[in-house]
KETORLUM-885808 format. One record per residue: x negated, y negated, z of N, C-alpha, C in turn; residue in one letter; residue number from 0. Coordinates in steps of 0.001 Angstrom, whole numbers. Atoms other than C-alpha are relative to their C-alpha. Layout:
residues N
       nx       ny       nz      cax      cay      caz       cx       cy       cz  r    k
        X        Y        Z        X        Y        Z        X        Y        Z  A  NUM
...
***
This chain:
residues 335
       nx       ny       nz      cax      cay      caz       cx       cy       cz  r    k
    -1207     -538      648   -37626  -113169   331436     -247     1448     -417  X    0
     -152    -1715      627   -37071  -109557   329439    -1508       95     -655  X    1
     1582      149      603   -40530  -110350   327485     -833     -611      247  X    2
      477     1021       96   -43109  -111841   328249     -907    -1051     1348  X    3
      229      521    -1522   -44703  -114295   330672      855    -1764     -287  X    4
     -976     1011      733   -43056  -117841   330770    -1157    -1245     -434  X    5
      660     1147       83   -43962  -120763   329406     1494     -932     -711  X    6
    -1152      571      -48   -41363  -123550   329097      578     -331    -1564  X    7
     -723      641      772   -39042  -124515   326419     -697    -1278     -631  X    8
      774     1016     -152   -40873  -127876   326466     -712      310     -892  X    9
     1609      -64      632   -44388  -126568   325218      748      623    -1582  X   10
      112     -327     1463   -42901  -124229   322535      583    -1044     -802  X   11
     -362     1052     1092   -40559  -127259   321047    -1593    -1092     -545  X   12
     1275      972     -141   -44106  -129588   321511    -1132      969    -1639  X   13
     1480    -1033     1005   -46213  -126352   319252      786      -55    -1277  X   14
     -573       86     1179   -43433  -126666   316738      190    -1260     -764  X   15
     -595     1082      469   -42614  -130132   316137    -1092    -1067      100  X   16
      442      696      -12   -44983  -132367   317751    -1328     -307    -1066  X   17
     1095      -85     1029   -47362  -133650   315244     -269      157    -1238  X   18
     -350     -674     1133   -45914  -132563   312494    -1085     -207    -1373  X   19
      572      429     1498   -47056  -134940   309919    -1705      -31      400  X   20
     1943     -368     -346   -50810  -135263   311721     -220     1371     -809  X   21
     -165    -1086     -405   -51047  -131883   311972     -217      505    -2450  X   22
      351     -531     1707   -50292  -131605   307528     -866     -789     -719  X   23
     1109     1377     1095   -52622  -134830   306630    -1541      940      233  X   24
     1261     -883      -28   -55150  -132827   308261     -397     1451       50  X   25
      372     -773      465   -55079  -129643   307746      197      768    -1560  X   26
     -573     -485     1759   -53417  -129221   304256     -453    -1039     -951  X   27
       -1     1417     1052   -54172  -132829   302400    -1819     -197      369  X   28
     1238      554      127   -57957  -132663   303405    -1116      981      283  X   29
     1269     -642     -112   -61342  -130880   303456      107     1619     -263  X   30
      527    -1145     1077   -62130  -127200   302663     1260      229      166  X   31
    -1293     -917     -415   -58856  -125800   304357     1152     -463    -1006  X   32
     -626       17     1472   -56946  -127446   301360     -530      997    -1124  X   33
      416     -732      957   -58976  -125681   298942      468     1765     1060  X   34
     -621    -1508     -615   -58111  -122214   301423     1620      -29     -399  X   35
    -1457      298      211   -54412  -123276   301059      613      619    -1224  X   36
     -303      193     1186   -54093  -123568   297841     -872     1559    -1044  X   37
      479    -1726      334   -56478  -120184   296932     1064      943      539  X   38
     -534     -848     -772   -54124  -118709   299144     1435      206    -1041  X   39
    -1505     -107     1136   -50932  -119909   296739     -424      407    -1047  X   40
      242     -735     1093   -52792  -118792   293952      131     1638      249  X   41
       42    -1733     -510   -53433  -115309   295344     1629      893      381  X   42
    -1102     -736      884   -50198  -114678   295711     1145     -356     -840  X   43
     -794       -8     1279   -48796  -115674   292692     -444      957    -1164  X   44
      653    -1217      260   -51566  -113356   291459      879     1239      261  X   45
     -417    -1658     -409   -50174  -110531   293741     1737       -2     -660  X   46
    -1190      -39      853   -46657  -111130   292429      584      303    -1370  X   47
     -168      -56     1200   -46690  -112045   289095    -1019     1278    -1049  X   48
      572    -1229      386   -49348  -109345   288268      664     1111      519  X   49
     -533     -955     -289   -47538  -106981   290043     1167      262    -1459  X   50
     -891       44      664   -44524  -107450   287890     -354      528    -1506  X   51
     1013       39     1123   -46583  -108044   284798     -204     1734     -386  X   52
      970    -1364      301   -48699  -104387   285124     1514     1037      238  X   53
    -1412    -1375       70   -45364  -102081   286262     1093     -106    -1034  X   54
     -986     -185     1442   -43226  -103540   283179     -746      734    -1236  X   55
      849     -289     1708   -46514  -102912   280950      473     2013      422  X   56
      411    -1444     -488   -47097   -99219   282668     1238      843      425  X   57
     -925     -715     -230   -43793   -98097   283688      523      915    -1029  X   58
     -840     -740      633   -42271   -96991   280632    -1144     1264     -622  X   59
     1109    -1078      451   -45479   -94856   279231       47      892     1500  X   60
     -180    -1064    -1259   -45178   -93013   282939     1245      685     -391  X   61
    -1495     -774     -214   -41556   -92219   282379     -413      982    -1039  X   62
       60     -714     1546   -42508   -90805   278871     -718     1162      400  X   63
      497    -1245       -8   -44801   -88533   280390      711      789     1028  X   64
     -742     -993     -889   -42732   -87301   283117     1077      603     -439  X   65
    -1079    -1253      839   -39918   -86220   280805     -742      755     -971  X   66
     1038    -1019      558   -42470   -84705   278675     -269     1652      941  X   67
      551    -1243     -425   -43581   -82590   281309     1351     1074     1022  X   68
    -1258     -922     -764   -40232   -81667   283342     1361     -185    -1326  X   69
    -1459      155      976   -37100   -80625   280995     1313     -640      329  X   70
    -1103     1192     -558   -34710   -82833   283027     -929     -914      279  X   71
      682     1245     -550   -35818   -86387   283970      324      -81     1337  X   72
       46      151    -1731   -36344   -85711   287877      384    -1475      486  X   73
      134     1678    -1149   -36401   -89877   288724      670     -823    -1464  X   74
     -157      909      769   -34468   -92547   286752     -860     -955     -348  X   75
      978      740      364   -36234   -95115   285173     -109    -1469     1375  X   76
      582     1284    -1264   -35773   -97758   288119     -681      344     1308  X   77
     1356     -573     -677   -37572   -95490   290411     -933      374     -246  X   78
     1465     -354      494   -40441   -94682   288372     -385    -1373     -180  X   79
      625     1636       -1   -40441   -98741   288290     -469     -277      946  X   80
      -26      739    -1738   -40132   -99126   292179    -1119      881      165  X   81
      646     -879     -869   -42619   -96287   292778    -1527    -1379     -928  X   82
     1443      303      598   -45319   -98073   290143     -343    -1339     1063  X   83
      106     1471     -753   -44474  -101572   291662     -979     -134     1078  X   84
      599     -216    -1035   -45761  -100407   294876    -1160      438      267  X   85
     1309     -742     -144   -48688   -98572   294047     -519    -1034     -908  X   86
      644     1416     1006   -49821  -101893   291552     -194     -921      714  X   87
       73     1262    -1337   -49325  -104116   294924    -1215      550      701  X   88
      680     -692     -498   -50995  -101891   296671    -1585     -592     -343  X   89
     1530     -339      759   -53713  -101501   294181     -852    -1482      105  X   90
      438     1162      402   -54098  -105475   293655     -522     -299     1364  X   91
     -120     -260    -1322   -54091  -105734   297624    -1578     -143      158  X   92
     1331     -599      183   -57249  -103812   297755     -971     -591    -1214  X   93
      230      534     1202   -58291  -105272   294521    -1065    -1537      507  X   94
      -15     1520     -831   -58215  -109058   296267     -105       -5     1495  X   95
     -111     -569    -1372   -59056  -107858   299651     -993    -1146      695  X   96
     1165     1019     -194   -62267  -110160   299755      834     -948      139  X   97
     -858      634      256   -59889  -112670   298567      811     -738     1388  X   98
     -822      531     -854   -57312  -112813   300889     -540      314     1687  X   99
     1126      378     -968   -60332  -112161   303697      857      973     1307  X  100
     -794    -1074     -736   -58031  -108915   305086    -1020      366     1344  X  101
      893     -465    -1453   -61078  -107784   307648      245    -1094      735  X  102
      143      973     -761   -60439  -110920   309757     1190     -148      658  X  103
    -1705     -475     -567   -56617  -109747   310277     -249     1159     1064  X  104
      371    -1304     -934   -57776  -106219   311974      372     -343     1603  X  105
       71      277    -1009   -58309  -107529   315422     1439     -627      276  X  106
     -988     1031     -275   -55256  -110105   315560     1153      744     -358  X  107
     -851    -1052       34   -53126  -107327   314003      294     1122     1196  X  108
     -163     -842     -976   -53717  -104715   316983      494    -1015     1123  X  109
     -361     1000     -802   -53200  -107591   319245     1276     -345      104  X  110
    -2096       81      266   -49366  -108545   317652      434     1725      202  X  111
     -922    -1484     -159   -48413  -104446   318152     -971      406     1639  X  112
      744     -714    -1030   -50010  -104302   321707      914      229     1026  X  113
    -1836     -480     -949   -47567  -102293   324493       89    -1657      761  X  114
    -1115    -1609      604   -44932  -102231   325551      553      304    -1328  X  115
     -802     -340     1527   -43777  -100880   322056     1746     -599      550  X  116
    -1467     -675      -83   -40293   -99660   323309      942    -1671      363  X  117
    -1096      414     -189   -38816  -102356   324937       32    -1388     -704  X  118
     -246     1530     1256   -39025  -105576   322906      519      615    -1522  X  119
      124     -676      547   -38491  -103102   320313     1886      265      155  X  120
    -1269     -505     -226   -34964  -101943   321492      814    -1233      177  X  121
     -978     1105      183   -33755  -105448   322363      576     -485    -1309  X  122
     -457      503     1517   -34262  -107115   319396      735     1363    -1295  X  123
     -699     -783     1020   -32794  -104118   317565     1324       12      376  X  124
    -1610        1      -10   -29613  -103992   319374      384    -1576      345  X  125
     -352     1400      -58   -29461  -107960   319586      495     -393    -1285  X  126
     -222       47     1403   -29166  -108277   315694      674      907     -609  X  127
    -1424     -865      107   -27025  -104829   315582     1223     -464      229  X  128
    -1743      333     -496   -24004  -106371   317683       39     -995     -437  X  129
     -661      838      465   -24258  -109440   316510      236     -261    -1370  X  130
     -567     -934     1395   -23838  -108082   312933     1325      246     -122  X  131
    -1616     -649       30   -20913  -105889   313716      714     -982      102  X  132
    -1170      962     -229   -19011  -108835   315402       99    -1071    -1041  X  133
     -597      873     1082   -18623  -110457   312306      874      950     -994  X  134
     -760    -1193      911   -17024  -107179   310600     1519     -586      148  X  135
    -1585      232     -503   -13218  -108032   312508      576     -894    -1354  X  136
     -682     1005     1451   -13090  -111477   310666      409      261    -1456  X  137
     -501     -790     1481   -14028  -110235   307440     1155      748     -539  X  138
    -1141    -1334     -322   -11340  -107358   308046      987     -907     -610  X  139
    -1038      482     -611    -9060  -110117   309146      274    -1548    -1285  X  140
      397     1451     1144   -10003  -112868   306234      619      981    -1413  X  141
     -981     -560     1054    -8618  -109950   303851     -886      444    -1266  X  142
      534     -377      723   -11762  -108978   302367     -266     1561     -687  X  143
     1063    -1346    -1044   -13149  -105836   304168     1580     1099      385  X  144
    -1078    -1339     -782   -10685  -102782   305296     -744      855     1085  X  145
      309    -1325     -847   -11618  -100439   307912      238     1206     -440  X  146
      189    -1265      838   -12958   -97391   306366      922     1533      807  X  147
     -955    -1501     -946   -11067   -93697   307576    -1448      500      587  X  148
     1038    -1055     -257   -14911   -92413   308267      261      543     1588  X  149
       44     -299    -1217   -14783   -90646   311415     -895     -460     1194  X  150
     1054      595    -1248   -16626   -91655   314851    -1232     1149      -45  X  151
     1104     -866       43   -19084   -88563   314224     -627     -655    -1469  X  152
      314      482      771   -19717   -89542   310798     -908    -1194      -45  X  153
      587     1526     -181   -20512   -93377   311709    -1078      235      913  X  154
      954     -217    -1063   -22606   -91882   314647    -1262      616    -1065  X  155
      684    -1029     1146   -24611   -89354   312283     -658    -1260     -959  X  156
      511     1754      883   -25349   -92914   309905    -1018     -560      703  X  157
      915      756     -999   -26369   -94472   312681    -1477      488      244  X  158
     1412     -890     -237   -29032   -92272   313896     -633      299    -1073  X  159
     1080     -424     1100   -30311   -91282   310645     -473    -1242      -84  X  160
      644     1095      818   -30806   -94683   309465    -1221    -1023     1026  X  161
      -40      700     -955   -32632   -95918   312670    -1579      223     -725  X  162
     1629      -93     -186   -36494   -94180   311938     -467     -573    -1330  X  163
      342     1006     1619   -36291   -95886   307830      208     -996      572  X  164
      475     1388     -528   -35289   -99083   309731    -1117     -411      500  X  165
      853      316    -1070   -38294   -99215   311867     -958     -164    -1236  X  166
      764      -43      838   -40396   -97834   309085       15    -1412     -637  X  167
      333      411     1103   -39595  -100038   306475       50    -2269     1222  X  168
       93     1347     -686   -39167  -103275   309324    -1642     -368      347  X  169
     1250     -331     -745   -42986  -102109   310257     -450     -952     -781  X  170
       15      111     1566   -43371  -102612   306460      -92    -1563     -386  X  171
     -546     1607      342   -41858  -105861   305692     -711     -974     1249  X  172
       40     1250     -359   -42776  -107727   308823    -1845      216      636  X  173
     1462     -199      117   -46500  -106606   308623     -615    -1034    -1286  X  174
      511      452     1134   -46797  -108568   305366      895    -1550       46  X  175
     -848     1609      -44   -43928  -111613   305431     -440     -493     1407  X  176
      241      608    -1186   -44526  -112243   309255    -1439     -255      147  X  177
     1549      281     -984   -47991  -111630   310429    -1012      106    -1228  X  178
     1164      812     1204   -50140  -111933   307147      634    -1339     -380  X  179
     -794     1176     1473   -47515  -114365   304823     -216    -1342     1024  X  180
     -466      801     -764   -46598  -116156   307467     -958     -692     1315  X  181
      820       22     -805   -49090  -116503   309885    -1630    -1059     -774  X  182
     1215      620      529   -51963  -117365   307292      640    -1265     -755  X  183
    -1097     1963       95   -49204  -120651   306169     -296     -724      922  X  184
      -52      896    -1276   -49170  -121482   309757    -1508     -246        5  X  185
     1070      749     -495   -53129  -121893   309907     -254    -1530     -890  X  186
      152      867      263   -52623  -124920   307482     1476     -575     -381  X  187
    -1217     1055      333   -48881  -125853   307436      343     -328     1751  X  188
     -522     -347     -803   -46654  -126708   310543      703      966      215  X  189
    -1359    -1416     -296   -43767  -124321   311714      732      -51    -1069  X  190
     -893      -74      549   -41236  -125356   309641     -440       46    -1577  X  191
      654     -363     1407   -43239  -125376   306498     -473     1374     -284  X  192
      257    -1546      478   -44660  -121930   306712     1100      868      318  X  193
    -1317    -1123      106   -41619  -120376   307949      884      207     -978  X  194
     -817      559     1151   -39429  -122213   304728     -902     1029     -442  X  195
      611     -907      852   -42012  -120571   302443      172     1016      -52  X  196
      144     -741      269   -42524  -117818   303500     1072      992     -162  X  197
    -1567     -626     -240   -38587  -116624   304087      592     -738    -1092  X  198
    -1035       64     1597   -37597  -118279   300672    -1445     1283     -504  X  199
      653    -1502     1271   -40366  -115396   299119     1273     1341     1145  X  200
     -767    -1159     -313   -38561  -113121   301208     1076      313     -138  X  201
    -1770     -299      175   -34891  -113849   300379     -367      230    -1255  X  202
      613     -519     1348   -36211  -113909   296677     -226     1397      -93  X  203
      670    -1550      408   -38077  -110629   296838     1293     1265      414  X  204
    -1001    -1347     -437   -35165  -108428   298420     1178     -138    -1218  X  205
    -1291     -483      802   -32808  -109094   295374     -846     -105    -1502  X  206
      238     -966     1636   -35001  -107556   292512     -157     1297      932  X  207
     -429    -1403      108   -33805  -104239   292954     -195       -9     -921  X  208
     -265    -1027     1108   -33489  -101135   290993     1243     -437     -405  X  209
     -878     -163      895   -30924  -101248   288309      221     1335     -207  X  210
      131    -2239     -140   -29915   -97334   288583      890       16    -1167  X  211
     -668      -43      855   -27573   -97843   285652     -275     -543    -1454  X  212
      255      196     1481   -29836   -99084   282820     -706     1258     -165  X  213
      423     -884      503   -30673   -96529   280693    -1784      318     -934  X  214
     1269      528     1019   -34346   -96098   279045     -134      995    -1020  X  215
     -185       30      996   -34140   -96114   275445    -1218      548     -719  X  216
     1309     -373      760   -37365   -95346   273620    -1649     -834      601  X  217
     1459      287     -637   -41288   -96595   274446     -245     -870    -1393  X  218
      897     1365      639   -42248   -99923   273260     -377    -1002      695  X  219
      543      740     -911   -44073  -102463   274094      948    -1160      738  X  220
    -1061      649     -397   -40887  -104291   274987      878      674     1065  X  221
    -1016     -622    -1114   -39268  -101940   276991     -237     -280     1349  X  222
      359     -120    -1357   -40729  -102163   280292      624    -1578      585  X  223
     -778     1448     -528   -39549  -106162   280301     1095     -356     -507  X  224
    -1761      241      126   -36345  -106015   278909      615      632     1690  X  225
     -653     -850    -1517   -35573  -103910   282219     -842    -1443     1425  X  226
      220     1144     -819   -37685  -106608   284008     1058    -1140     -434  X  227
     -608     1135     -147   -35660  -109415   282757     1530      277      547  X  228
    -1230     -654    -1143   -32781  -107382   283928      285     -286     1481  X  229
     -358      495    -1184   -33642  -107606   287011     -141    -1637      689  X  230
     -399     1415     -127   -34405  -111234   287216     1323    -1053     -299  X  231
    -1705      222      444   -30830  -111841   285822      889      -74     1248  X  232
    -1430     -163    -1120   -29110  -110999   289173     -396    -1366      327  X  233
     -639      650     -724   -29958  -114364   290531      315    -1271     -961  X  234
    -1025      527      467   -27992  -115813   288375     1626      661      345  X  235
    -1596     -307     -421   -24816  -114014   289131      827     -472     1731  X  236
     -570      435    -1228   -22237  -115016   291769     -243      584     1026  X  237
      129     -335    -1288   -22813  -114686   295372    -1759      -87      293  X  238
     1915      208      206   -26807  -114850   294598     -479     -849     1244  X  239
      636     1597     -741   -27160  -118482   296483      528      360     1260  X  240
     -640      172    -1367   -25037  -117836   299485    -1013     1405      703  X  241
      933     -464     -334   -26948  -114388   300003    -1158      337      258  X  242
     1447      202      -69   -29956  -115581   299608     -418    -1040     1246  X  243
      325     1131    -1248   -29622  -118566   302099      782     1141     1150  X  244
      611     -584     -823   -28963  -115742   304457     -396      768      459  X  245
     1372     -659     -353   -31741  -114090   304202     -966     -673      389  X  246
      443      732     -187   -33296  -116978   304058      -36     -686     2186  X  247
      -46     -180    -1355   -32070  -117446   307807     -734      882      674  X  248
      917     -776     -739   -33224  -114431   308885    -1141      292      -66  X  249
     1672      239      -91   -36629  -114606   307679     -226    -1377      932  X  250
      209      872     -588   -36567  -117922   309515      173      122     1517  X  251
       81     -279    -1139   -35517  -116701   312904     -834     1314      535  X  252
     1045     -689      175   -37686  -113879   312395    -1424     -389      371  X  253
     1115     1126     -133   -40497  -116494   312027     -191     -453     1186  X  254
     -234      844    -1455   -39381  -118118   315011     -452      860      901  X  255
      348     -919    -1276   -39359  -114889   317221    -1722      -10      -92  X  256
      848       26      374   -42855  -114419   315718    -1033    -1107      961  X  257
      876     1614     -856   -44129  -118219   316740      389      186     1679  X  258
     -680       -2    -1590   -42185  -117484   320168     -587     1157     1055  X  259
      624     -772     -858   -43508  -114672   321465    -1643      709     -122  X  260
     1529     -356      198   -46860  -114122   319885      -17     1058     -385  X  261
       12    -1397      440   -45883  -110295   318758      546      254    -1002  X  262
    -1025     -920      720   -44186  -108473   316236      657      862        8  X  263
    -1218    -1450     -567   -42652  -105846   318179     1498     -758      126  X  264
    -1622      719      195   -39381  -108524   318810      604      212    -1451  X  265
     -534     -243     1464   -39366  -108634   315017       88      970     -699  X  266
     -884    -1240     1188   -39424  -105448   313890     1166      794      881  X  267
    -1624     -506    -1082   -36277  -104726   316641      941     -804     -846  X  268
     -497      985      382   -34929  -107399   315330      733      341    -1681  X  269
     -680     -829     1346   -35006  -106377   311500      305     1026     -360  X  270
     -630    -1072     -229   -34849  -102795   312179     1846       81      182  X  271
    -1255       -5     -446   -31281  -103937   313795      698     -430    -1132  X  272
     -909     1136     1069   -30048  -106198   310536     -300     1935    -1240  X  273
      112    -1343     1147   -31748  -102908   308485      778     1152      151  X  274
    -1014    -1431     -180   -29668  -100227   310354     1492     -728     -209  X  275
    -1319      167     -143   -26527  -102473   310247      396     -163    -1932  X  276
     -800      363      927   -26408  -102742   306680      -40     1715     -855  X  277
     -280    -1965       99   -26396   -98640   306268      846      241      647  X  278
    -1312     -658    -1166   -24043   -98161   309081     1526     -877     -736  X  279
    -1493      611      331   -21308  -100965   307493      688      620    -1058  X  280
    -1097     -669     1584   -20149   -98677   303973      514     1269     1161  X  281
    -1215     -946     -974   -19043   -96309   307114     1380     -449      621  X  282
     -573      583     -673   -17494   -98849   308805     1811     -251     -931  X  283
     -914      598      547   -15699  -101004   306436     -207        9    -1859  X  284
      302     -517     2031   -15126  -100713   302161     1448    -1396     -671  X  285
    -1213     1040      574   -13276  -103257   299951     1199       45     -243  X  286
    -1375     -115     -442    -9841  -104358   300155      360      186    -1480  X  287
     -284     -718     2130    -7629  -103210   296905       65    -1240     -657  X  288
      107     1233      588    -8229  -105851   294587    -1173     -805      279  X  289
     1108      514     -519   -11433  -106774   295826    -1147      349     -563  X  290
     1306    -1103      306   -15004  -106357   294365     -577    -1045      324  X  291
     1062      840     -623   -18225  -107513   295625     -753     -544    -1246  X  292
      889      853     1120   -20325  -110305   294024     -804      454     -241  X  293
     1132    -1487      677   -22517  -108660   291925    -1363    -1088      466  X  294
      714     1185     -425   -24635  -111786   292983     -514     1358     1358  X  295
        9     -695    -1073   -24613  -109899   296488     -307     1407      166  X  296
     -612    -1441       24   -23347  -106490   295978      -39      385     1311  X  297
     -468     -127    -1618   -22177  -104442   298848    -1069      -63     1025  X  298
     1517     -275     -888   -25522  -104231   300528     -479    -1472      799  X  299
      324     1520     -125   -25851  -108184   301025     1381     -696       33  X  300
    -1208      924     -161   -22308  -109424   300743       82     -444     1999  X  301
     -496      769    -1330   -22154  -109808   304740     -806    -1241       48  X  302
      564     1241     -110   -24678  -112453   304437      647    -1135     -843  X  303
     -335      907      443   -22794  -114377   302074     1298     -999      856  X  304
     -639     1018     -951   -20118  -115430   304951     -790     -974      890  X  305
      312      704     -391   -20599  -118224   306712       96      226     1533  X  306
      114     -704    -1044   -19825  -116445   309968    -1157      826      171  X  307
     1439     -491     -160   -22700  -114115   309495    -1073    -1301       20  X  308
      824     1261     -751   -24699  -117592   309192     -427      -93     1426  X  309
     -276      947    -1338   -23689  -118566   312211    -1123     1105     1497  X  310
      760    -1735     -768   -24539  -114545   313963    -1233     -251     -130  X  311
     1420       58       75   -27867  -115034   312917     -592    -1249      546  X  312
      299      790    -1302   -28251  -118174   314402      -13        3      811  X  313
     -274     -278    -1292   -27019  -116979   317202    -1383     1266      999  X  314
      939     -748     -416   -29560  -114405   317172    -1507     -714      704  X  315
     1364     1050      384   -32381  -117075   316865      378     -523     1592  X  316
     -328      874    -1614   -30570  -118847   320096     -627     1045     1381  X  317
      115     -976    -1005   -30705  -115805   321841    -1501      986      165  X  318
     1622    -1142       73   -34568  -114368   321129     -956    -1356      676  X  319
      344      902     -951   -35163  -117974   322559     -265       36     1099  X  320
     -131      208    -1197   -34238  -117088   325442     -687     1343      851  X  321
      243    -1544     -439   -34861  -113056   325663    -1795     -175      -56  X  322
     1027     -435      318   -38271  -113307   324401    -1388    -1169      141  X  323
      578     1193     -704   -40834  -115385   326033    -1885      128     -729  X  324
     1019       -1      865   -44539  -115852   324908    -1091     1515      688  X  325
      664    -1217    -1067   -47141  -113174   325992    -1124     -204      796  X  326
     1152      594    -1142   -49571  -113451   328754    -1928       61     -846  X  327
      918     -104      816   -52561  -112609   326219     -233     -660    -1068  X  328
     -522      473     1812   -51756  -114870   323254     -859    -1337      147  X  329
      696     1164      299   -54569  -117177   323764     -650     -304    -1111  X  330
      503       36     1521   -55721  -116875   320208     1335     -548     -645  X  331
    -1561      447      671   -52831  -118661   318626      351      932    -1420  X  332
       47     -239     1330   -53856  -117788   315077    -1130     1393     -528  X  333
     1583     -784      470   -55414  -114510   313051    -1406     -931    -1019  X  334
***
């Protein structure tokens, strides 16, 4: 086919399914590789919850000195959060490196990004682009959504900018949820267990955002987690559950391409395409009068809360089935 060398339908349903429960008595319910398992769920609840933890303690004493030293406050306070966040992951990362036994990824990492780049790369990006858009009409047509006035240069100009941060930040994301998160699940769950996991942390993790509209008040030792519990607050608000189950999808067909073709070049086309379409849609289309988005959602995530987008993304999953075949080198199953 378009990727790949073949191997039948047959074998991959057989690598996913058959065995299932064998397959968890013995590698998760017994001997050391339980104790790996389970270090492994500690570690990152570590990398999480310490993350969180150290950028609520440390954030607000940073802000304090950066308005100190510039007479305007250059960065709001939820980007001097997002910047610490990242450099505290980072840090812990490296920190727990022994830990999570990172030198033993190296090899199996160059291996998932080995050519062709480009063209598994371009499918899956415009496979998960169109079938995006073609859920815009309905919406339109369901009386949510309007068709924006932006011009066809405008929407073009979007497009293209937003294409080399998709890639980037798809590089990003499916370097860490796919081929570490996900990958080191699969050496002691089946398919459907490490893919669940690891794509509920990932629908989770994409809705603590920045809050660009709380304000920071004075420096105490409270401040830094009042703005954290802030952001744990959104998933409680409406639209939360429906946009989260699908994200939850697309980390799961994500997964799939992943188990299916042995690479990560499908997947970062793939989320690159869902990442440029949700920059290109405030060109497209903007809410109808009387309309506001679930703050659950907000505009950035509301297309996932239809049940038509569901469906698109399934469809995607049907269709990387078929486009994207295993690779002629992938005799190492696992890093």
């Amino acid at each position: 086919m378009l990727y790949g060398c073949g191997e039948g339908a047959g074998s991959l349903l057989r690598s996913l399914f058959h065995g299932r429960t064998q397959r968890m008595s013995e590698e998760v319910v017994h001997g050391e590789q339980a104790g790996d398992f389970w270090k492994l769920g500690r570690e990152l609840v570590l990398l999480i919850g310490g993350t969180l933890f150290l950028s609520a303690l440390v954030s607000p004493a940073l802000y304090e000195v950066i308005g100190a030293l510039f007479s305007e406050d250059p960065w709001p306070y939820s980007r001097v959060f997002d910047r610490v966040a990242m450099v505290v992951a980072a840090g812990m990362l490296w920190w727990r490196r022994k830990e999570y036994q990172l030198h033993r990824y190296r090899a199996s990492f160059e291996r998932f990004l080995t050519p062709p780049w480009v063209k598994p790369v371009i499918i899956g990006f415009f496979l998960s682009f169109c079938c995006s858009l073609a859920v815009l009409p309905l919406l339109v047509q369901g009386g949510t959504l309007v068709w924006s006035s932006h011009s066809s240069g405008e929407i073009l100009w979007r497009f293209g900018k937003s294409i080399p941060a998709a890639l980037l930040i798809s590089l990003i994301e499916e370097s860490f949820f796919r081929f570490f998160l996900f990958l080191s699940l699969r050496r002691y769950l089946p398919f459907l267990a490490a893919a669940a996991l690891s794509s509920g942390l990932y629908a989770v993790v994409h809705f603590i955002q920045p809050v660009k509209s709380w304000g920071f008040s004075s420096l105490e030792l409270t401040t830094g987690f009042q703005y954290l519990g802030l952001l744990l607050e959104r998933f409680s608000y409406p639209g939360f559950l429906e946009a989260a189950f699908g994200l939850f999808l697309v980390g799961m067909v994500l997964c799939f391409t992943v188990e299916r073709s042995r690479s990560l070049l499908p997947a970062i086309g793939l989320h690159a395409g869902w990442v440029t379409t949700t920059k290109v849609i405030g060109r497209l289309v903007g809410a109808a009068p009387g309309f506001e988005y679930p703050t659950g959602s907000g505009r950035r995530y509301y297309l996932l809360t239809d049940e038509f987008s569901w469906v698109a993304v399934i469809l995607v999953g049907i269709l990387s089935f078929i486009l994207f075949r295993p690779r002629r080198d992938c005799s190492e199953q696992k890093p």
